[in-house]
TIKOL-895898 format. One line per 10 residues: their letters; for each residue x, y, z of N, C-alpha, C. Coordinates in steps of 0.2 Angstrom, whole numbers, plus 5000, padded with zeros to 4 digits. Layout:
% TIKOL-895898
A> X:Y:Z:X:Y:Z:X:Y:Z  ...
***
This chain:
% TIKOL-895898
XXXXXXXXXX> 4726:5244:5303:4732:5245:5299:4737:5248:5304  4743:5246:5304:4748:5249:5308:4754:5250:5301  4756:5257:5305:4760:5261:5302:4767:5263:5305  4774:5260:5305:4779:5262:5309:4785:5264:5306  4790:5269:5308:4795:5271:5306:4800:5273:5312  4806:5269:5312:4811:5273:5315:4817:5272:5311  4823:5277:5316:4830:5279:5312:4833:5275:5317  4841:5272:5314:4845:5271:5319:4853:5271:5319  4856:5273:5321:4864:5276:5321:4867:5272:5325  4872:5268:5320:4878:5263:5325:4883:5265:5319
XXXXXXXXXX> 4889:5264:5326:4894:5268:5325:4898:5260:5325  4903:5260:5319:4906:5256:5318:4912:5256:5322  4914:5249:5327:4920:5249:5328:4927:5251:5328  4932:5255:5328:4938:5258:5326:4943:5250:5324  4945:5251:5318:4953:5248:5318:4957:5252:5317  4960:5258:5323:4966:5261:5320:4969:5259:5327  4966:5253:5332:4974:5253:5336:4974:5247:5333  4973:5243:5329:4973:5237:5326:4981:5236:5323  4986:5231:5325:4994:5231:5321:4995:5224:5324  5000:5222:5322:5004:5216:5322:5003:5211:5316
XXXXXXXXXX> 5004:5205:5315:5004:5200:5312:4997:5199:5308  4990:5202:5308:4985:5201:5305:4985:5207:5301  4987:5212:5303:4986:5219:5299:4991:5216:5293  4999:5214:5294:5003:5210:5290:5000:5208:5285  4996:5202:5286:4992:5196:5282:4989:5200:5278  4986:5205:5281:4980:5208:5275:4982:5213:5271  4988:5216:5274:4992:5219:5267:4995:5214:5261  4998:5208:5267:4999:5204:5260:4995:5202:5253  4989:5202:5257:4984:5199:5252:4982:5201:5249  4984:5208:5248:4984:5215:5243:4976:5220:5247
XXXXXXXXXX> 4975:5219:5254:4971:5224:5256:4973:5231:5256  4968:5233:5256:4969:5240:5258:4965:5243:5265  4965:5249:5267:4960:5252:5273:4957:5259:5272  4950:5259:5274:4949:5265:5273:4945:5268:5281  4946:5274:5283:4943:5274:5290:4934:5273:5290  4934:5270:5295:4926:5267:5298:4924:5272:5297  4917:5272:5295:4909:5276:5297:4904:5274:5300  4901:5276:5304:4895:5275:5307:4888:5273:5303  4886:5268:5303:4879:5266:5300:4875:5271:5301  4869:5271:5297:4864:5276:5300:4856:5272:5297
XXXXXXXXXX> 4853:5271:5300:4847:5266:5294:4841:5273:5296  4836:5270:5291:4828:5273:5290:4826:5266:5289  4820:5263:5294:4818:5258:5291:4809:5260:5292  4804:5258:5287:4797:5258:5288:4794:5252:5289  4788:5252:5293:4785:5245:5291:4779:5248:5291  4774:5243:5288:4768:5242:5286:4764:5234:5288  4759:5234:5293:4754:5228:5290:4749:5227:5295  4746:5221:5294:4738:5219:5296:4738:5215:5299  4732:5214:5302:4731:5208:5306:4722:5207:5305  4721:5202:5303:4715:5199:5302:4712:5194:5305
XXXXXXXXXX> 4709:5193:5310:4705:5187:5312:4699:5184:5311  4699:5179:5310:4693:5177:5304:4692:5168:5307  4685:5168:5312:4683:5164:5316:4688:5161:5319  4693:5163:5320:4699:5157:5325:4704:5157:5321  4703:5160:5315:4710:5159:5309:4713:5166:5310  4721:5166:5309:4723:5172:5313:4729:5174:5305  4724:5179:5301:4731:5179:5296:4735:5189:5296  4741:5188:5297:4744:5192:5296:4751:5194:5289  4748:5201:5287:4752:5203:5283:4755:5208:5284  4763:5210:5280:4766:5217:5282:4773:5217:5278
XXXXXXXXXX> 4774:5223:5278:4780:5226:5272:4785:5229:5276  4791:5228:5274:4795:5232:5279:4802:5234:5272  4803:5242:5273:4809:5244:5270:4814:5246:5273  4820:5245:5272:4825:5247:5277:4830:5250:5271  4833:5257:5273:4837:5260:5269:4844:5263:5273  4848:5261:5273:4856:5260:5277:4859:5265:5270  4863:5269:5277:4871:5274:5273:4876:5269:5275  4880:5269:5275:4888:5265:5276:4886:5258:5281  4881:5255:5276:4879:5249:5279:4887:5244:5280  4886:5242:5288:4890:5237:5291:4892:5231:5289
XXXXXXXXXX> 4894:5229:5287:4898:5219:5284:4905:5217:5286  4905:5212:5285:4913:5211:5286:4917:5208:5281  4921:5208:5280:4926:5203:5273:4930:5197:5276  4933:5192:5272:4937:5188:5274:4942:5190:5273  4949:5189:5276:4958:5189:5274:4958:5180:5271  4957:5183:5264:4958:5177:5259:4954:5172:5261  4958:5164:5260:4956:5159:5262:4955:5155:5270  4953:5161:5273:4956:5160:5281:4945:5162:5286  4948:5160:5292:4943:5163:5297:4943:5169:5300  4947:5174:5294:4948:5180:5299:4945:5185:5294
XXXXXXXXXX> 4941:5188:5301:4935:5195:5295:4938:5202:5298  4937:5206:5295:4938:5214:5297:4932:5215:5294  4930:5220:5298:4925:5225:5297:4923:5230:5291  4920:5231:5286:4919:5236:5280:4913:5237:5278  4912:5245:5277:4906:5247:5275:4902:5249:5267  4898:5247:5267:4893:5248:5259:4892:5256:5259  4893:5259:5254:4888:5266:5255:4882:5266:5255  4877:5261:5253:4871:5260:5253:4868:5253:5255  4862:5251:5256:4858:5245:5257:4851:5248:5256  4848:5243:5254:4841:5244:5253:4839:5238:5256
XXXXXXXXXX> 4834:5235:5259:4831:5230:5262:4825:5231:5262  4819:5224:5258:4813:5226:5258:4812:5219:5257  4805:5218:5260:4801:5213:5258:4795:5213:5260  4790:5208:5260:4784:5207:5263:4783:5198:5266  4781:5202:5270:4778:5195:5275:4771:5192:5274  4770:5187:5274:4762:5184:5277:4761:5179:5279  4760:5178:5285:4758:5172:5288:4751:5170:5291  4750:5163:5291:4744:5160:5294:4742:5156:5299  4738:5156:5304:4739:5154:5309:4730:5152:5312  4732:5144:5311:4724:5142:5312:4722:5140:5320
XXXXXXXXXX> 4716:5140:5322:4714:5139:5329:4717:5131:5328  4712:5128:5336:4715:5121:5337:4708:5118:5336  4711:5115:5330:4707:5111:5324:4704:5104:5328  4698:5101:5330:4695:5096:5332:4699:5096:5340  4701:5102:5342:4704:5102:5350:4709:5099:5350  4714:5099:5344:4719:5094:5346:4724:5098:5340  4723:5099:5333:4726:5100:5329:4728:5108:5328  4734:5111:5326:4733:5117:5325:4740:5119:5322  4739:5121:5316:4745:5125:5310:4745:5130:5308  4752:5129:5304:4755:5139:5302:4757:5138:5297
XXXXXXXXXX> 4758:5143:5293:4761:5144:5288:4765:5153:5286  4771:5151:5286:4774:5157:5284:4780:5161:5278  4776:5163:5273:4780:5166:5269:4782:5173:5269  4788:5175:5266:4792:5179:5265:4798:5180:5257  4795:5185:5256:4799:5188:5247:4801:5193:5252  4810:5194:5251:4814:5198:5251:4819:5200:5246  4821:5206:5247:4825:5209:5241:4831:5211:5247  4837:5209:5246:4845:5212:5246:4849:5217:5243  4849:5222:5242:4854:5224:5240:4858:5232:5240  4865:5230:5239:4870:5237:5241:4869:5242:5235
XXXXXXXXXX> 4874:5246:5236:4873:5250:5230:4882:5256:5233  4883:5257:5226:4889:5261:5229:4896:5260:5230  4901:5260:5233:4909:5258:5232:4909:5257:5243  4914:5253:5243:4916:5252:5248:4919:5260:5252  4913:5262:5257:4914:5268:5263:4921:5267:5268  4922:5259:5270:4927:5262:5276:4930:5252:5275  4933:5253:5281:4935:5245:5284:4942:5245:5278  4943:5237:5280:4948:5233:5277:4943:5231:5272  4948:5231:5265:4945:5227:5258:4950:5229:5254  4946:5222:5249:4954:5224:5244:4948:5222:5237
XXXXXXXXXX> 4942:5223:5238:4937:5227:5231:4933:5231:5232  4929:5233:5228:4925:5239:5228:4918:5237:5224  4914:5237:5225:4908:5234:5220:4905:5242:5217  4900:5240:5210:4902:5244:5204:4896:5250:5208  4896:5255:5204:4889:5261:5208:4885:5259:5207  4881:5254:5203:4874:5251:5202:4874:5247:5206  4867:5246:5206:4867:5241:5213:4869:5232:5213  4869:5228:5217:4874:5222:5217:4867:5219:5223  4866:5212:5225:4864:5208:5229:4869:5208:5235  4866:5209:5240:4870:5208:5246:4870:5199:5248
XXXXXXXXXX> 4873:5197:5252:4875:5191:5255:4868:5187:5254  4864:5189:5260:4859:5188:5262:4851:5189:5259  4852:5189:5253:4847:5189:5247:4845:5183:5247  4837:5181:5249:4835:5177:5247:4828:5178:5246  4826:5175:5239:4821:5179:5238:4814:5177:5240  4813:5168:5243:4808:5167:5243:4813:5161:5250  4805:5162:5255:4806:5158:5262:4800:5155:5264  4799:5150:5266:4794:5148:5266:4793:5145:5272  4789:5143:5278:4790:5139:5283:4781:5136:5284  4782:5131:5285:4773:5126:5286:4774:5121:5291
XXXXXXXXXX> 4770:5121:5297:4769:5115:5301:4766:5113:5305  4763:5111:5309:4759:5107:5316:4761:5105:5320  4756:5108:5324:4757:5102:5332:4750:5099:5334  4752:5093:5337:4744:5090:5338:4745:5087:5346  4741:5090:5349:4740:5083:5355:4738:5075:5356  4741:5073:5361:4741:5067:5357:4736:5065:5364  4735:5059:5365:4733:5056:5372:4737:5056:5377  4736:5055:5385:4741:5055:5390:4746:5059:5390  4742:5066:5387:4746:5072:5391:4754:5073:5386  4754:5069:5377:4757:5071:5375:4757:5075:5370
XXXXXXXXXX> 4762:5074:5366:4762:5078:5357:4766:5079:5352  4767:5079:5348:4769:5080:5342:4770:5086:5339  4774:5088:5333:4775:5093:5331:4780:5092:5324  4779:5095:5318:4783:5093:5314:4783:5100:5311  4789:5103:5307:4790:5109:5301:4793:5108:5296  4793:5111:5291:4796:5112:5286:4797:5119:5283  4803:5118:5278:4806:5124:5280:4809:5123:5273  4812:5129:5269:4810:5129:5262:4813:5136:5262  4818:5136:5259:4825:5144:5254:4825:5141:5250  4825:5148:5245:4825:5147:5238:4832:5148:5235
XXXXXXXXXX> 4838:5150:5240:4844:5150:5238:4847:5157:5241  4852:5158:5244:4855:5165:5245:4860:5165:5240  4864:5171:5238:4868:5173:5234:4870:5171:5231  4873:5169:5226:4880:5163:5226:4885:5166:5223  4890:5167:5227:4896:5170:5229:4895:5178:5222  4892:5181:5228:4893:5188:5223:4887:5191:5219  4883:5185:5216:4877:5187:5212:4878:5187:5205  4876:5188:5201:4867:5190:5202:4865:5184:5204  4867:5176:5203:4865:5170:5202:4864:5168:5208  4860:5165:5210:4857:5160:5217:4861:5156:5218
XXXXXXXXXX> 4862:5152:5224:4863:5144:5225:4855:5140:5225  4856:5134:5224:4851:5130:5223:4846:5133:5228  4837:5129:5228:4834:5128:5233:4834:5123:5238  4833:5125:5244:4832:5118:5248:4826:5116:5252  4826:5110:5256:4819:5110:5262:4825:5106:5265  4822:5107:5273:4824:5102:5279:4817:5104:5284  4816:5096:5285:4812:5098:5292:4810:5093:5297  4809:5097:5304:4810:5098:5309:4804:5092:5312  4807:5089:5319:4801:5085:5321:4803:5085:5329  4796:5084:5333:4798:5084:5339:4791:5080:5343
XXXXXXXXXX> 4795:5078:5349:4788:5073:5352:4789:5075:5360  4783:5075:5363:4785:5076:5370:4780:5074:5375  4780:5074:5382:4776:5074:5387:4776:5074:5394  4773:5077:5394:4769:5081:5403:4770:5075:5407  4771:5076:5412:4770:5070:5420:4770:5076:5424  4764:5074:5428:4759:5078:5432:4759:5085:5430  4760:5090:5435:4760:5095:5432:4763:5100:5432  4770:5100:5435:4776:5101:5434:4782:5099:5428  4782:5093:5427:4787:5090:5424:4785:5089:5417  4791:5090:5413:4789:5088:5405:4794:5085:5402
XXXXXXXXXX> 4796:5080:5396:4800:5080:5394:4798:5080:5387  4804:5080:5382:4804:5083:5374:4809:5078:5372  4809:5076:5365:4815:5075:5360:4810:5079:5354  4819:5082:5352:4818:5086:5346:4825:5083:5342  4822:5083:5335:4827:5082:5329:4827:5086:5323  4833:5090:5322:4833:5096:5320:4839:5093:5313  4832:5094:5306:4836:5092:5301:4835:5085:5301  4830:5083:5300:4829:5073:5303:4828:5071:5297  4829:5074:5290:4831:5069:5283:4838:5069:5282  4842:5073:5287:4849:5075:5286:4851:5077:5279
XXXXXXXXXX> 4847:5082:5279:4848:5086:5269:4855:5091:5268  4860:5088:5265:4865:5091:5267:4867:5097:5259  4866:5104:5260:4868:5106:5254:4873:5112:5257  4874:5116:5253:4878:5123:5253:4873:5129:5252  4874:5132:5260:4869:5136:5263:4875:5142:5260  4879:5145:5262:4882:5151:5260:4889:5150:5257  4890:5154:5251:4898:5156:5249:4900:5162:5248  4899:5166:5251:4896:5173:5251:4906:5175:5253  4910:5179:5251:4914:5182:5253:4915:5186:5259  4910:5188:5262:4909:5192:5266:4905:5190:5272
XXXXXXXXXX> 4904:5193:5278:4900:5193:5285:4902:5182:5285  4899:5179:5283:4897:5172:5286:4901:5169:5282  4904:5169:5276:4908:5163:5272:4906:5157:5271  4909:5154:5268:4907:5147:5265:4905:5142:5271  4899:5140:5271:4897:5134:5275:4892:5132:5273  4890:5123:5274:4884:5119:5272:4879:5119:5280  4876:5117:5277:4869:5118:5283:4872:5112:5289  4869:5113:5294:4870:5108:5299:4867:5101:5297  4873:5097:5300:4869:5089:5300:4862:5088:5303  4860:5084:5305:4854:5082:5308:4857:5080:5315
XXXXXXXXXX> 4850:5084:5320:4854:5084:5328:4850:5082:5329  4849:5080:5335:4847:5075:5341:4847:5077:5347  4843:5081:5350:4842:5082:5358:4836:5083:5360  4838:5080:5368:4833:5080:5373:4831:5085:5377  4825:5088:5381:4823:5093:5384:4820:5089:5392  4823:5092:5395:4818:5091:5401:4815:5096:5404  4809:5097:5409:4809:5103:5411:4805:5102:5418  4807:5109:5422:4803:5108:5428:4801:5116:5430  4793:5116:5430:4791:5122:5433:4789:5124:5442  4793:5127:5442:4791:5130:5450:4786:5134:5451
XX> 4785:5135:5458:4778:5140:5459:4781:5147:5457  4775:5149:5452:4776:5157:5452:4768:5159:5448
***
């Protein structure tokens, strides 16, 4: 069993030589300004590691507890964020993942979950902002409470291979809380192969059912965006003596 704790102090950026035409916009918009403070975190972990004939399973707990936790806001309907701090955060979950030897010399998968909790507490400490969340606690952006990821890779004949994932949220915030956005899956595929024993080359396809939904509408840090299309790219590779 391993047991870990550290603190860590980040000092938030200054916006007091910040002026012209954006400090303008944000007063229009009806913001206001309060001076920066410095983050300060305590986080703990906890967890285990098991092996169990070739089967490799890992668990572990981690708490993280933030004063003038760091985020940013938008200026309205726009791409433009200032900087603003939470008086509180709480961050905790658990992990566990699975990881099996190579099954018949060829096969070999993982599986990895994670329940997470998000959330602020307190009124806005510093930055630009033009609200204040209540003293009770509120879901941060990045609340998602269930993550899931499963997949394989196999060797195939003639020095190649396969690989496929999936990948599985249960929904981040949806704008504000307490209510989720939907769940999703997308998953991942790749094929590759060695020539002699230097050279290799890959195609990978990232999102190959092209599952199109809305990944974030969060006011704050990322703002509204839907997940990536389905991509397409090639790897080639060369290793030199070392």
């Amino acid at each position: 069993m391993l047991h870990g704790f550290y603190g860590r102090y980040y000092q938030a950026p200054s916006l007091s030589t910040v002026s012209g035409p954006l400090v303008d916009l944000a007063l229009d918009q009806g913001f206001g300004f309060l001076p920066l403070r410095g983050e300060r975190d305590e986080e703990w972990q906890t967890g285990a590691s098991l092996p169990v004939k070739g089967w490799a399973i890992e668990a572990g707990y981690f708490h993280t507890a933030a004063k003038n936790f760091f985020d940013h806001n938008a200026i309205g309907n726009s791409n433009i964020f200032f900087p603003l701090t939470i008086d509180r955060a709480h961050i905790r979950g658990v992990e566990v993942t699975l990881k099996s030897p190579r099954l018949w010399k060829r096969l070999q998968g993982h599986v990895a979950y994670s329940h997470q909790h998000a959330e602020g507490q307190g009124a806005i400490t510093g930055g630009l902002t033009d609200f204040s969340p209540p003293s009770d606690t509120f879901l941060l952006d990045h609340d998602q409470r269930h993550t899931l990821n499963f997949g394989a890779d196999v060797d195939l004949p003639r020095r190649s291979f396969a690989a496929v994932a999936v990948h599985y949220g249960s929904g981040f915030v949806d704008s504000g809380g307490p209510a989720h956005l939907p769940g999703h899956t997308t998953f991942d595929m790749s094929f590759g192969k060695s020539f002699g024993e230097r050279w290799s080359a890959a195609v990978h396809v990232i999102n190959a059912a092209d599952n199109r939904f809305l990944q974030d509408n969060s006011p704050t840090f990322g703002g509204t965006h839907f997940v990536e299309t389905r991509q397409i790219y090639g790897e080639v590779r060369y290793r030199f003596h070392y």
